[in-house]
Residue, then its C-alpha position, 0 to 999 in steps of 0.5 A: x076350773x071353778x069361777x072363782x079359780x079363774x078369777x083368782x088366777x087372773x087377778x094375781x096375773x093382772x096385779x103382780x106384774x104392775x107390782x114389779x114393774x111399780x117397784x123398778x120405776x120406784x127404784x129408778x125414779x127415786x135415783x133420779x129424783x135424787x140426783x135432778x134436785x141435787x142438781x137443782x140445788x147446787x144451780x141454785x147455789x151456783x147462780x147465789x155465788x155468781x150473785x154474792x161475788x158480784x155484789x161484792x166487786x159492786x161493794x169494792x168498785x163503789x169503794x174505789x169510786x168514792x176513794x178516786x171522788x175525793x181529792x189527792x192529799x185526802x184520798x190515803x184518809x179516804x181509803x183508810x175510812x173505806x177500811x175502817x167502814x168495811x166496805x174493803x179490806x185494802x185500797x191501793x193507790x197507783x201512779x200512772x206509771x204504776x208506782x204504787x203510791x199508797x197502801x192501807x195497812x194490813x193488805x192482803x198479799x199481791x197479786x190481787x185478782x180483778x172481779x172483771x177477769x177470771x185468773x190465769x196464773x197459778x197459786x191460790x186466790x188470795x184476794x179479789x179487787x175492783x180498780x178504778x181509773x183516775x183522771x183529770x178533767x182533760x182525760x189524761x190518766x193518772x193512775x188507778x185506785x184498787x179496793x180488794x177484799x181478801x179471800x179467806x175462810x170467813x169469805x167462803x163460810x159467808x158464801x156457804x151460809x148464802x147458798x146452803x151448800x158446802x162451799x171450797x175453795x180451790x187452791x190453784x185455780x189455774x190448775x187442772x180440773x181436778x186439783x186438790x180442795x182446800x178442805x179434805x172433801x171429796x176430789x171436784x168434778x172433772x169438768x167446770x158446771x159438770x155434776x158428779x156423784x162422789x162418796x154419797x155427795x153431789x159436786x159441782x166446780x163453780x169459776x174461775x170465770x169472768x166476773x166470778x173469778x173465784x175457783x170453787x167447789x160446790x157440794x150438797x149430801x144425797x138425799x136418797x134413803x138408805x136401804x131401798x132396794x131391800x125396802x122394794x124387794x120386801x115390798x114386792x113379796x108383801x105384795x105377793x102375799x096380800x094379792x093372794x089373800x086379796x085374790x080369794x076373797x074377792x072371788x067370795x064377795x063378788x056375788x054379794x053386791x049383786x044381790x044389794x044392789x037388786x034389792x035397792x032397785x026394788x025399793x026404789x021401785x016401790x017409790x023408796x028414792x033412799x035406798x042406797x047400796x053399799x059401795x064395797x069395791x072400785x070394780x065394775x060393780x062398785x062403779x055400778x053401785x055408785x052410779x045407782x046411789x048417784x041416780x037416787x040421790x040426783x033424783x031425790x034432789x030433783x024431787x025436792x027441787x021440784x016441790x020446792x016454792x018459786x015464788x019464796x025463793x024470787x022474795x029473797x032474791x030482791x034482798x040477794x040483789x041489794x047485798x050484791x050490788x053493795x060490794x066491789x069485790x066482782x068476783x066474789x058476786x060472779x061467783x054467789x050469782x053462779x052458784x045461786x042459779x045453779x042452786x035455784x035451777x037444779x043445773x049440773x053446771x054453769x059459767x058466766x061470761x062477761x064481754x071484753x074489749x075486742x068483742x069476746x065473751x070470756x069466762x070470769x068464773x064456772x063451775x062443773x064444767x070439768x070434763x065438759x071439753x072436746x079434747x078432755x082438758x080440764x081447764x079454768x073458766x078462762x077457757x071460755x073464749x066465745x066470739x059474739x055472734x058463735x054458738x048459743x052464748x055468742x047469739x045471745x050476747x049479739x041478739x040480746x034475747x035468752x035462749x034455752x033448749x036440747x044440744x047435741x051430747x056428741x058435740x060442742x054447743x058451739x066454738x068454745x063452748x063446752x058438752x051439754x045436753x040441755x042449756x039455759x043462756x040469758x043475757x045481762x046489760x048495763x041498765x039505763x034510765x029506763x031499766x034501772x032496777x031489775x024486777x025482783x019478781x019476774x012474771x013466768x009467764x012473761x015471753x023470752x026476752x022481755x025480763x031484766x036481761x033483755x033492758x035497755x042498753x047492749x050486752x055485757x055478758x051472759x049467764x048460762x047454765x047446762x044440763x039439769x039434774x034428771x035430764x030434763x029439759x030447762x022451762x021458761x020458769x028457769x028463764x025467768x029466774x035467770x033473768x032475775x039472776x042477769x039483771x043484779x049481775x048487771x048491776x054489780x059489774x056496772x057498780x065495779x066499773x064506776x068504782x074501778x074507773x073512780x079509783x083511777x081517776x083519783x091516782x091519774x094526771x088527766x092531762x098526761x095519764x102519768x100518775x099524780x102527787x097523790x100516788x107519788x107519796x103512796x109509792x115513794x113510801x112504798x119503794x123506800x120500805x122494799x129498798x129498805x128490806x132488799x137492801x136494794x137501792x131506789x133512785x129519785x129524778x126531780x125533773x122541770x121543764x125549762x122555762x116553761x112560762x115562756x111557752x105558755x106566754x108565747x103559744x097559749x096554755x094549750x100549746x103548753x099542755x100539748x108539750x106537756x103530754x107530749x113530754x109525758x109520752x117521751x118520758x115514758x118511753x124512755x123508762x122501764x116497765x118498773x118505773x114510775x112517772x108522776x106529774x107533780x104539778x105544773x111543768x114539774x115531774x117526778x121518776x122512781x127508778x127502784x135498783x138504780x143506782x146514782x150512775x144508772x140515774x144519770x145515765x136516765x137523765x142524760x137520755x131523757x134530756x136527749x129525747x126532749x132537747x133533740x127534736x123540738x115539740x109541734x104545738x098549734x097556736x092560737x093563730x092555728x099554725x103549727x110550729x115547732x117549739x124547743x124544749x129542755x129539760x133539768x134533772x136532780x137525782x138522789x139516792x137512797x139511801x145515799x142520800x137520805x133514809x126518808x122517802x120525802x127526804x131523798x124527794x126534798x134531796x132531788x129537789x135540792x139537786x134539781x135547783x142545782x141544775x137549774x142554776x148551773x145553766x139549765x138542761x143538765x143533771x145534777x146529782x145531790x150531795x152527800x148529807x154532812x156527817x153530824x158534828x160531836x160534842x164533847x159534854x163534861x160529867x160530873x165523876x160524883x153527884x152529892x145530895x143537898x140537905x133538903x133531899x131537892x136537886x139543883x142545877x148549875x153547881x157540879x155535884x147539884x148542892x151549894x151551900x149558899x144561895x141557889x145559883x140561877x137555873x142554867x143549861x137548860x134553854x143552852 
C-alpha cells in the first residue's frame, strides 16, 4: 500500500471512532444537561416559595402583633384597618377559652392553616394564618389574635410569578402523594422534593411542611430540542463523508509544507529574519511551521531589542515615575511597571511581589507565567507565595541586593517560584530621608546593589523578570534598568499606604477604632437606600452611657477613655459582621443592624446592656489602683421604615427613644413611637368662579369678583 494509502486508512480510523463516540456523549450529556437544570430550576423555585410563603406568615404574624398591641375596645377597629391596608385578608379574635369573640368580615372558611405547622387533616387549604397569644401584664392568657390570607388563584399566580415556574396547588394536602392537582397538568411526583419527568415537563411536589404548610406542585417545560437523535445520526455520516474527503487531500498536501518551510530556512540563512511559512494545518508540520515563524519573529524582535538606544528609554522613565507616583490606584502602577520592564528588557515573563504581614512575598500581578508551574496549574499571580529568605525572590527580599543569573529548566527557582532559565530580581524599599528619589538614570556601570533598590530602609517587595527572548542570559544593564523600574514601584506603594492609611483615619474613632459620625451619616444614607430597594428592614440603636461624667469626675478621663474602649470591644462583639458601630461622640454610640427588625433590635439591646451591666469595667486611677467600675448602658431603637422614611429621621426617632429610656430609669431600652398619622383638613371650593369686569382676580369673595370696593386680601398668610 502507497504512502498516501496508509495515511488515508489511518486517518479515517483515528477520526471516525471519536466521532461516534463524540455523538453518544452528545446525546448523553444533552439529557443530562436537561434534566440538572431543570432541576436546578425547580430548587431555585422551591427555596422562592419557602421564601415567599415566609415572609408572608412574617406579613400576617406582624399584623396579629399590631392588632394584640392595641387595647381591647380598639382591637375590632385595628383588625378591621389591617384589612383594609392589606396586610391580611381576615383577623379573628379569640377568648381564652376559645370563644371566638371578633371576625372581619368576608373571612375566609375555617379551618385556617398555622404557617408554624404543616396540615394534618384532610380537604384543601383554604387559608393560612399566624396567631398571636394575648396577655396581660402578670402573664395570664387571655386569648389569641389570628391574621390569615386566604389561599387562592391570585396567591398561586403570585407565587409562579416569584418563581418562574408553573406552580399548583394540591387539593388535599393530607392525601397521598399522588393526589390529583388542581389544574389539569400532569399528575405530581410520587415522592415530596422527588424530580419526575412527565409528558416533556419536569415536576416537583413542594410541602406541606412546617413552615411552608402549602402542598404545591412545581413545574418547568424541557428544555431538550426536538429531533436530536436524527440530528447526531446525519451528523455522524456528515462526518463520515468529509473524513474522506479530508483523508485524501491530506495525503496530497503533506509534502508541500515541507518544501516551505526548507525554502524559509534558507532565507533566514541568508540574514532574511522575515521569512515566514505558511501555517497550513494543526499537525506535527503545522506545529513545526509554527514554531519556526515563532523563533524568527522572537529573533527579529531581540534584534530590534538589541539596536535599540538604553540611554533614550532611561529619559522617559524619570517622566514614567512622576505620572506613577501621582495615582492611587496600586494595582494599575504594578501592572504598567510590570509590563514596561518586561518591554524594556525583552523578558518572556515576570511578576511583582510585595511583602505582607507575616513575612511573605505574595504575588500582586504577573504576567506569562501560565505553564511555568511544577504541577502544570495555570493559577493567577496570587500563587506566588514566597517565604523570605527562599529561593532567589526571598534571598533578595532578605539581603536587599538584586540578582541575576542561569536556573535549572528542569526544576523550580525556588519553593513557590515558577520554571525559568534565566532570571533578573531586584528589590524595591520605602525610601528614606537619604534616598528620597530614585535615580532616573542609573549608571550601568554601577556594581549590583548600589542603585535605587538597594536605598535606604527594608524591603517591600521585589520585581523579577524570567527568561529573555533569544535565550540569552540577563546583563547588569537590565539590572540597572530594573532598578530604575523598583525605585518608582517603591515610591507608588509608599504614596498608597499613606493615602489608604490617611483615608482610615478620616472614617475612624482613634480612641475606640469603631467608625466615627463622619461615616455614620455615609452609611445610614446608604443602608436606608438598600432597605429601601429590598424592601428590607434597617434597625437604629442610639446607645449612652450612663452617667458617664461621674466617672470621668471620680476616676480621671483617662479611666474614662479606658471604659469607653472597653465598651467599644464589648459592643463589638456582641454584633454581627454586617453590623456597624460608630462613636458618635463623647459617651454616645451608634448601631445599624440592616434586616433587623424592632424585636431583633431589642433582643441587641437587652444583650448589650447585659455585657456591659453584669461584669464592672477595671480602670487605674489617678492614684494607680485598679478598681472596678460599674457601668450601664440606655438604648433607643427605631425602624425603618416603621419609623420614619429618612435615615436622619429614623437616627432623630432613636434618639428620641433614647431619652425615653433615660428618663424611664436608665439601663433600659425603649423602642420609638410610631409617627401620628397626619390630620385632614376639609377646604370648601367654590363650584364656579366668575371673572371680574377689569379681567383681574380677587381674593376673598367666592367666585373672585365684588361689585363694590375690593374686600381685604385673606387666606394667604392663614
Amino acid at each position: 500500500m502507497t504512502l498516501r494509502g496508509r495515511l488515508t486508512a489511518a486517518f479515517l480510523a483515528v477520526v471516525l471512532g471519536p466521532v461516534l463516540l463524540g455523538a453518544f456523549l452528545v446525546g448523553s450529556a444533552v439529557v443530562a444537561v436537561d434534566r440538572s437544570r431543570s432541576a436546578e430550576r425547580l430548587a431555585v423555585a422551591a427555596a422562592a416559595v419557602r421564601t415567599s410563603v415566609d415572609a408572608l406568615c412574617q406579613q400576617l404574624r406582624a399584623a396579629a402583633d399590631a392588632v394584640a398591641l392595641t387595647a381591647e375596645t380598639a382591637r375590632p377597629g385595628a383588625a378591621d384597618q389591617v384589612v383594609s391596608r392589606g396586610l391580611a385578608a381576615a383577623v379573628q379574635v379569640t377568648d381564652a377559652t376559645g370563644r371566638v369573640t371578633y371576625t372581619t368580615p368576608g373571612a375566609p372558611t375555617t379551618p385556617w392553616w398555622d404557617c408554624t405547622a404543616a396540615p394534618t387533616g384532610g380537604g384543601p387549604v383554604r387559608a393560612l394564618s399566624a396567631r398571636v397569644d394575648l396577655r396581660d401584664p402578670a402573664g395570664v392568657a387571655l386569648g389569641t389574635v389570628a391574621a390569615a390570607w386566604q389561599v387562592d388563584a391570585a396567591l398561586v399566580a403570585r407565587l409562579a410569578a416569584v418563581t418562574g415556574a408553573a406552580v399548583d396547588l394540591l387539593d388535599d394536602p393530607a392525601g397521598p402523594a399522588d393526589a390529583t392537582a388542581v389544574t389539569d397538568r400532569p399528575r405530581p411526583a410520587t415522592a415530596p422534593d422527588r424530580v419526575t419527568e412527565v409528558d416533556g415537563r419536569y415536576l416537583r411536589r413542594v410541602g406541606p411542611a412546617p413552615g411552608q404548610p402549602l402542598p404545591l406542585l412545581l413545574s418547568v417545560p424541557s428544555d431538550r430540542p426536538t429531533g436530536l437523535y436524527p440530528a447526531l445520526v446525519a451528523a455522524v455520516l456528515l462526518a463520515g463523508l468529509l473524513a474522506v474527503l479530508a483523508a485524501g487531500r491530506l495525503a496530497r498536501v503533506t509534502t508541500r509544507p515541507l518544501v516551505e518551510l526548507a525554502g524559509a530556512a534558507d532565507r533566514v540563512a541568508r540574514g532574511d529574519l522575515t521569512a515566514r511559512v505558511p501555517v497550513r494545518s494543526q499537525d506535527e508540520i503545522g506545529r513545526l511551521a509554527t514554531a519556526f515563524n515563532r523563533m524568527t519573529r522572537e529573533t527579529d524582535c531581540y534584534v530590534q531589542a538589541l539596536t535599540t538606544s538604553r540611554d533614550q528609554l532611561r529619559s522617559h522613565l524619570a517622566v514614567l515615575g512622576d505620572t506613577l507616583a501621582s495615582t492611587h490606584d496600586l494595582q494599575r502602577i504594578l501592572r504598567v511597571i510590570l509590563h514596561s520592564a518586561i518591554v524594556a528588557t525583552g523578558a518572556r515573563a515576570g511578576a511583582v511581589l510585595l511583602l505582607d504581614t507575616s513575612g511573605t512575598l505574595v504575588g500582586r500581578c504577573a504576567e506569562g507565567l501560565a505553564g511555568r508551574w511544577p504541577d502544570d496549574d495555570p493559577a493567577g499571580p496570587a500563587m506566588l507565595r514566597v517565604p523570605v529568605g527562599h529561593g532567589v525572590v526571598g534571598a533578595v527580599a532578605a539581603t536587599g541586593e538584586p540578582r541575576r543569573g542561569r536556573a535549572d529548566p528542569a526544576a523550580p527557582v525556588g519553593s513557590g517560584e515558577p520554571r525559568c532559565a534565566t532570571y533578573v530580581a531586584v528589590p524595591f524599599t520605602v525610601p528614606d530621608a537619604a534616598t528620597t528619589d530614585p535615580d532616573p538614570d542609573p549608571d550601568p556601570t554601577e556594581a549590583p546593589g548600589s542603585g535605587a533598590a538597594a536605598g535606604g530602609g527594608a524591603a517591600i517587595g521585589v520585581l523579577v523578570l524570567y527568561d529573555r527572548h533569544g535565550g540569552d542570559e540577563f546583563d547588569d544593564d537590565d539590572l540597572a534598568t530594573l532598578g530604575t523600574f523598583a525605585g518608582h514601584a517603591a515610591v507608588a506603594v509608599d504614596n498608597v499606604r499613606i493615602h489608604e492609611e490617611a483615608q482610615r483615619l478620616s472614617l475612624t474613632d482613634p480612641l475606640t477604632g469603631l467608625w466615627n459620625y463622619r461615616y455614620l451619616r455615609e452609611s445610614l444614607r446608604r443602608e436606608v437606600e438598600r432597605a429601601n430597594r429590598f424592601g428590607r428592614m434597617l434597625s437604629v440603636l442610639a446607645l449612652d452611657l450612663d452617667r458617664f461624667k461621674v466617672v470621668n469626675d471620680t476616676y480621671g478621663h483617662a479611666a474614662g477613655d479606658a471604659v469607653l474602649a472597653e465598651f467599644a470591644r464589648r459592643l463589638r462583639g456582641e454584633i454581627r459582621e454586617v453590623d456597624l458601630a460608630f462613636r458618635q461622640g463623647g459617651e454616645e454610640f451608634v448601631l445599624l443592624l440592616p434586616e433587623t427588625d424592632a424585636r431583633g433590635a431589642a433582643i441587641v439591646a437587652e444583650r448589650l446592656g447585659a455585657v456591659v451591666r453584669d461584669s464592672p469595667i477595671l480602670v487605674g486611677t489617678n492614684t494607680g489602683v485598679t478598681v472596678p467600675v460599674p457601668v450601664t448602658v440606655s438604648v433607643g431603637i427605631a425602624v425603618y421604615p416603621d419609623h420614619a422614611t429618612v435615615g436622619q429621621q429614623v437616627l432623630d426617632a432613636a434618639d428620641s427613644a433614647l431619652y425615653a429610656a433615660k428618663a424611664a430609669g436608665r439601663d433600659t431600652y425603649r423602642v420609638a413611637e410610631p409617627p401620628a398619622r397626619p390630620t385632614r383638613k376639609e377646604i370648601p371650593v367654590a363650584v364656579r368662579a366668575v371673572t371680574p369686569a377689569d379681567g383681574l382676580p380677587r381674593a376673598g369673595a367666592p367666585g373672585g369678583a365684588s361689585s363694590g370696593p375690593h374686600p381685604p386680601r385673606q387666606g394667604r398668610g392663614r
